[in-house]
Short mmCIF file of the C-alpha atoms (twelve columns), coordinates in Angstrom:
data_MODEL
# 
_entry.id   MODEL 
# 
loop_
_atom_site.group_PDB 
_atom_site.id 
_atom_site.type_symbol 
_atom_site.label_atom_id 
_atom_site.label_alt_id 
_atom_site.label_comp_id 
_atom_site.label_asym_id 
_atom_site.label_seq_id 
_atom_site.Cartn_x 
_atom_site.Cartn_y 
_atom_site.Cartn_z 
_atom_site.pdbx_PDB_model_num 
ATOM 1   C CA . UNK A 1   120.733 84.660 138.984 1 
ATOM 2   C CA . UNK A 2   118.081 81.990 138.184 1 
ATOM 3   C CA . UNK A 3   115.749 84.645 136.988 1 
ATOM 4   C CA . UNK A 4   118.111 86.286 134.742 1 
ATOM 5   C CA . UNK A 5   118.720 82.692 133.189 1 
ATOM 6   C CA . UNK A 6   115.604 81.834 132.310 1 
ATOM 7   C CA . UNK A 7   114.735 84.814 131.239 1 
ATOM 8   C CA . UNK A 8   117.889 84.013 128.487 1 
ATOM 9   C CA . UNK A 9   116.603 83.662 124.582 1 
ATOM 10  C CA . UNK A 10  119.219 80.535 125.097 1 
ATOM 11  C CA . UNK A 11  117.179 78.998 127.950 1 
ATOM 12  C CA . UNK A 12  113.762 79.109 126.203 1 
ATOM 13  C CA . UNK A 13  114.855 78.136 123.027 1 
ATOM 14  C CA . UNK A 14  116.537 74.748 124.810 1 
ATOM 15  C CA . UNK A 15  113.134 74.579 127.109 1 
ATOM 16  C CA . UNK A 16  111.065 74.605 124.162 1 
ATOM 17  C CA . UNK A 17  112.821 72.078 121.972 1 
ATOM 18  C CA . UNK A 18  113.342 69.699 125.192 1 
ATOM 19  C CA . UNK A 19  108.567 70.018 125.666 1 
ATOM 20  C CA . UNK A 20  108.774 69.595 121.133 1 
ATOM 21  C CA . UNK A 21  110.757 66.248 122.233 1 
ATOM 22  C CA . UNK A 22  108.915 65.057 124.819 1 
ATOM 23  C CA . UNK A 23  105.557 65.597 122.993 1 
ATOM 24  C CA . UNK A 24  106.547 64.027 120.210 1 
ATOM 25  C CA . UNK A 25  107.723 61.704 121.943 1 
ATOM 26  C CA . UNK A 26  104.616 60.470 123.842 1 
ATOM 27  C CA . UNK A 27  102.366 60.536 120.660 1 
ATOM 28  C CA . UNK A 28  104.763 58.321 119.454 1 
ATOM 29  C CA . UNK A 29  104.468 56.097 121.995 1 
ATOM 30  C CA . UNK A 30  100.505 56.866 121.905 1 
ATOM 31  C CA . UNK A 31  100.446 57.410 125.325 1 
ATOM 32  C CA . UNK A 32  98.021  59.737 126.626 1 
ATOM 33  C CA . UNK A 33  99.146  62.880 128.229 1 
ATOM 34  C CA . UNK A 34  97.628  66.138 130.164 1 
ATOM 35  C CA . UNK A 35  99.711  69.373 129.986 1 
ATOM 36  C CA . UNK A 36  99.433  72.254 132.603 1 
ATOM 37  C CA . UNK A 37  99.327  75.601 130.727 1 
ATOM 38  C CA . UNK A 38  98.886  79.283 131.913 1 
ATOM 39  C CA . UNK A 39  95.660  80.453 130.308 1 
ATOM 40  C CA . UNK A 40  96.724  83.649 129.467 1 
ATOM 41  C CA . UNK A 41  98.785  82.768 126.534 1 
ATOM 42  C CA . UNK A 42  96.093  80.314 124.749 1 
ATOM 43  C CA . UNK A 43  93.427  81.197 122.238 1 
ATOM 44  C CA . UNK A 44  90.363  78.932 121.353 1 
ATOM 45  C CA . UNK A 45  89.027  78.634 117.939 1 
ATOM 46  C CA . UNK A 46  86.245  79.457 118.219 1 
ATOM 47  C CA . UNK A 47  86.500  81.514 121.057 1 
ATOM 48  C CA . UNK A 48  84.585  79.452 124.213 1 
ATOM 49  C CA . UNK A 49  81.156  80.762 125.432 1 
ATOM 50  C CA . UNK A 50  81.170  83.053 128.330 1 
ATOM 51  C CA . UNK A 51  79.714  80.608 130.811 1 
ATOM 52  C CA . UNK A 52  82.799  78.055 130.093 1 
ATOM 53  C CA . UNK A 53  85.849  80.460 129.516 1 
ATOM 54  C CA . UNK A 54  84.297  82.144 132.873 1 
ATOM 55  C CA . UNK A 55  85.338  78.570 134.927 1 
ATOM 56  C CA . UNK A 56  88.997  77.963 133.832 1 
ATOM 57  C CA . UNK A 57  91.516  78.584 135.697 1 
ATOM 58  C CA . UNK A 58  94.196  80.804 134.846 1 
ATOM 59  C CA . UNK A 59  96.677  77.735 135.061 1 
ATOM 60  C CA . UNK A 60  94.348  74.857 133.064 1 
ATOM 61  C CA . UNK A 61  95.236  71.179 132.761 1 
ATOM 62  C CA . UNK A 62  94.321  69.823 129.086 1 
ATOM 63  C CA . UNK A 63  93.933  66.260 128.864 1 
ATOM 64  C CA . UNK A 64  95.258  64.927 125.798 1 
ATOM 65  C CA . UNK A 65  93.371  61.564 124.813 1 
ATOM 66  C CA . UNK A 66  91.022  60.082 122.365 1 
ATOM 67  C CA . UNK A 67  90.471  62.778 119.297 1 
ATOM 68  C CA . UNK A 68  91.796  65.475 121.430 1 
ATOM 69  C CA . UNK A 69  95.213  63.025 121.257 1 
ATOM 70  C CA . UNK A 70  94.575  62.375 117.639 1 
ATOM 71  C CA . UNK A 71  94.309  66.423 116.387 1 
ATOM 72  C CA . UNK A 72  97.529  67.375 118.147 1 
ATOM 73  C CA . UNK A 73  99.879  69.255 115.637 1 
ATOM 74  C CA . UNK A 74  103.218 71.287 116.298 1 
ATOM 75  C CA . UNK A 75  103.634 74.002 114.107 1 
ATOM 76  C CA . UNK A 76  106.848 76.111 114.221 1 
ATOM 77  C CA . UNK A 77  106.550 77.359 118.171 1 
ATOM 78  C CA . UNK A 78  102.598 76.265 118.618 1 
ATOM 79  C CA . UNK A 79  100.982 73.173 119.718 1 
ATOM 80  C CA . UNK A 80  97.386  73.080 119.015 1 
ATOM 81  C CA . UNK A 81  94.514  70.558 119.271 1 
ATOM 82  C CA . UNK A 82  90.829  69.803 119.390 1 
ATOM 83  C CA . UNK A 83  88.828  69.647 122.352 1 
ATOM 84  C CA . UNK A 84  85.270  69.746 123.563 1 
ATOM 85  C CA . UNK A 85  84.530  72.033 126.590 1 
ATOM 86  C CA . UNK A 86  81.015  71.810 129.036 1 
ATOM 87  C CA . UNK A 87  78.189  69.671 128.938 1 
ATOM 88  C CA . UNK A 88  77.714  70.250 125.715 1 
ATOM 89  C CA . UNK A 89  81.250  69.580 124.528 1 
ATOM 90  C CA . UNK A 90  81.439  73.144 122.927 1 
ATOM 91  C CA . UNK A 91  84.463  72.079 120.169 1 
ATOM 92  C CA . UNK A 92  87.007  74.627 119.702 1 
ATOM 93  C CA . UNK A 93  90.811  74.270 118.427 1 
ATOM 94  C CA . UNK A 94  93.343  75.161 121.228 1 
ATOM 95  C CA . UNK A 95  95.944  76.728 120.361 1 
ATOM 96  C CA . UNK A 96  99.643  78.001 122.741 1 
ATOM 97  C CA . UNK A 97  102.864 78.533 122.295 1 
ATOM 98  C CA . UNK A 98  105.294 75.701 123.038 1 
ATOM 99  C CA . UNK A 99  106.930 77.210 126.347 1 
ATOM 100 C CA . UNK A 100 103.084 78.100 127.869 1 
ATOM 101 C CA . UNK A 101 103.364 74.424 128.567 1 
ATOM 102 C CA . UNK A 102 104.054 74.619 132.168 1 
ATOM 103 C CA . UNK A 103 103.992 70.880 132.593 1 
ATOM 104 C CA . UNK A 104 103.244 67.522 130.732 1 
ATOM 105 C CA . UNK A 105 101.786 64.471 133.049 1 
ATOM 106 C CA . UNK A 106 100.961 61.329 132.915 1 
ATOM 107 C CA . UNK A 107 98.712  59.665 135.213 1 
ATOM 108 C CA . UNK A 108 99.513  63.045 137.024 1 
ATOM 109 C CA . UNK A 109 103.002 62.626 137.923 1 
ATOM 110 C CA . UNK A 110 104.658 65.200 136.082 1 
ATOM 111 C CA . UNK A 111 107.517 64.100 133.081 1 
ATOM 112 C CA . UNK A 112 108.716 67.639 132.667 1 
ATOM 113 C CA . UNK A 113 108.394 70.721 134.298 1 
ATOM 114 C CA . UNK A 114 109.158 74.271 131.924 1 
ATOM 115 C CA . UNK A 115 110.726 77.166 133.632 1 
ATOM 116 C CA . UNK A 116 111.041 79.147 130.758 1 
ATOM 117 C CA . UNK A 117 108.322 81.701 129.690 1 
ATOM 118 C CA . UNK A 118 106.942 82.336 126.102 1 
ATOM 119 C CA . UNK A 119 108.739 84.661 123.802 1 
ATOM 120 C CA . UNK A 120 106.578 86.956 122.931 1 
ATOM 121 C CA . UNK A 121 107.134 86.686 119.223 1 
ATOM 122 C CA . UNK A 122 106.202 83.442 119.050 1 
ATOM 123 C CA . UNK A 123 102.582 83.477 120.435 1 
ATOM 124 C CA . UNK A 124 99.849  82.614 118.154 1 
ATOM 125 C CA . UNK A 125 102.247 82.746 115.262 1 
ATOM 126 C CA . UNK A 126 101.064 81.321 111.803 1 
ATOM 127 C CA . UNK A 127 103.758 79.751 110.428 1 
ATOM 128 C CA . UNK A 128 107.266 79.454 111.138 1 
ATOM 129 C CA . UNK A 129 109.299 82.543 111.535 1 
ATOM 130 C CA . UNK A 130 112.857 81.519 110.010 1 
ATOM 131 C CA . UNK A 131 114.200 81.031 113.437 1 
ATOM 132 C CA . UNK A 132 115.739 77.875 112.878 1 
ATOM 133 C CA . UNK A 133 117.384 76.207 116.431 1 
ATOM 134 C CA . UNK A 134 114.829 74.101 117.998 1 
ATOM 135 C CA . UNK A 135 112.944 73.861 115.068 1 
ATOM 136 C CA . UNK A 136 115.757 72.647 112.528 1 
ATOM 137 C CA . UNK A 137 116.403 70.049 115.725 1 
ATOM 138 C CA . UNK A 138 113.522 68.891 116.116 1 
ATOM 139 C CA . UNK A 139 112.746 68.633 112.182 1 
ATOM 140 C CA . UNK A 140 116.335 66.641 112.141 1 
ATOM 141 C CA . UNK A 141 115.104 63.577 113.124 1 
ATOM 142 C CA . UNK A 142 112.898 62.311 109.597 1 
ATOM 143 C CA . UNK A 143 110.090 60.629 112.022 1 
ATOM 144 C CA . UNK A 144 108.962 63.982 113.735 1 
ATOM 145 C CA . UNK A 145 107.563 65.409 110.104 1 
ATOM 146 C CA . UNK A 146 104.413 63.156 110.741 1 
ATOM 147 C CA . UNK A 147 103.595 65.859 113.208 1 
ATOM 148 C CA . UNK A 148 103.536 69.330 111.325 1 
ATOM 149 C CA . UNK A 149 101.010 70.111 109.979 1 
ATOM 150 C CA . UNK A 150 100.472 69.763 106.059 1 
# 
């Protein structure tokens, strides 16, 4: 039974906008953050040098601080950001679909925990896709526009 339902379009799409609220809601508290994502459903921009892509984990912790806090955008299902990987801070634009956030932390006691899994259609995607639930409620609220990206 508890597979089935989060398996449900229903679930993820009330998963994803309750991760949209709860990011939005600690940049605008400017509170640092880490979220715990499975690998296999984020791209890097550019794509990472073997030696560092070789050395994360399939389920990676991003800490979101400092610039890395200060370049993260939600577009339509994706969260992306800035971040520099290695010693020598290799910079490349991470980019995942809302529901790969497994977790978001702070101080690493975990706010929220996501069940749900990524839809498919949603990974990587551009722009938004006229699916309008979580995205029309999370766009609702006038204060949440600072975070889309222009």
């Amino acid at each position: 039974m508890l597979i089935d339902m989060i398996k449900e379009t229903e679930f993820q799409e009330m998963m994803e906008a309750h991760i949209k609220e709860m990011l939005v809601y600690m940049l605008e508290k400017d509170q640092p953050f880490g979220i715990l994502c499975n690998l296999e459903h984020v791209t890097f921009d550019p794509p990472l040098p073997e030696d560092i892509a070789g050395v994360l984990q399939e389920v990676t912790l991003f800490m979101i601080a400092g610039y890395t806090f200060e370049s993260f955008e939600i577009e339509g299902h994706i969260v992306s950001f800035e971040a520099g990987f290695g010693p020598q801070n290799f910079g490349s634009v991470v980019s995942m679909p809302v529901l790969a956030i497994l977790q978001i932390l702070v101080e690493e006691t975990p706010l929220l925990i996501n069940m749900a899994q990524p839809m498919p259609e949603y990974e990587n995607e551009p722009e938004e896709s006229g699916i309008k639930s979580s995205l029309e409620s999370f766009l609702s609220n006038p204060e949440n526009r600072k975070f889309l990206k222009k």
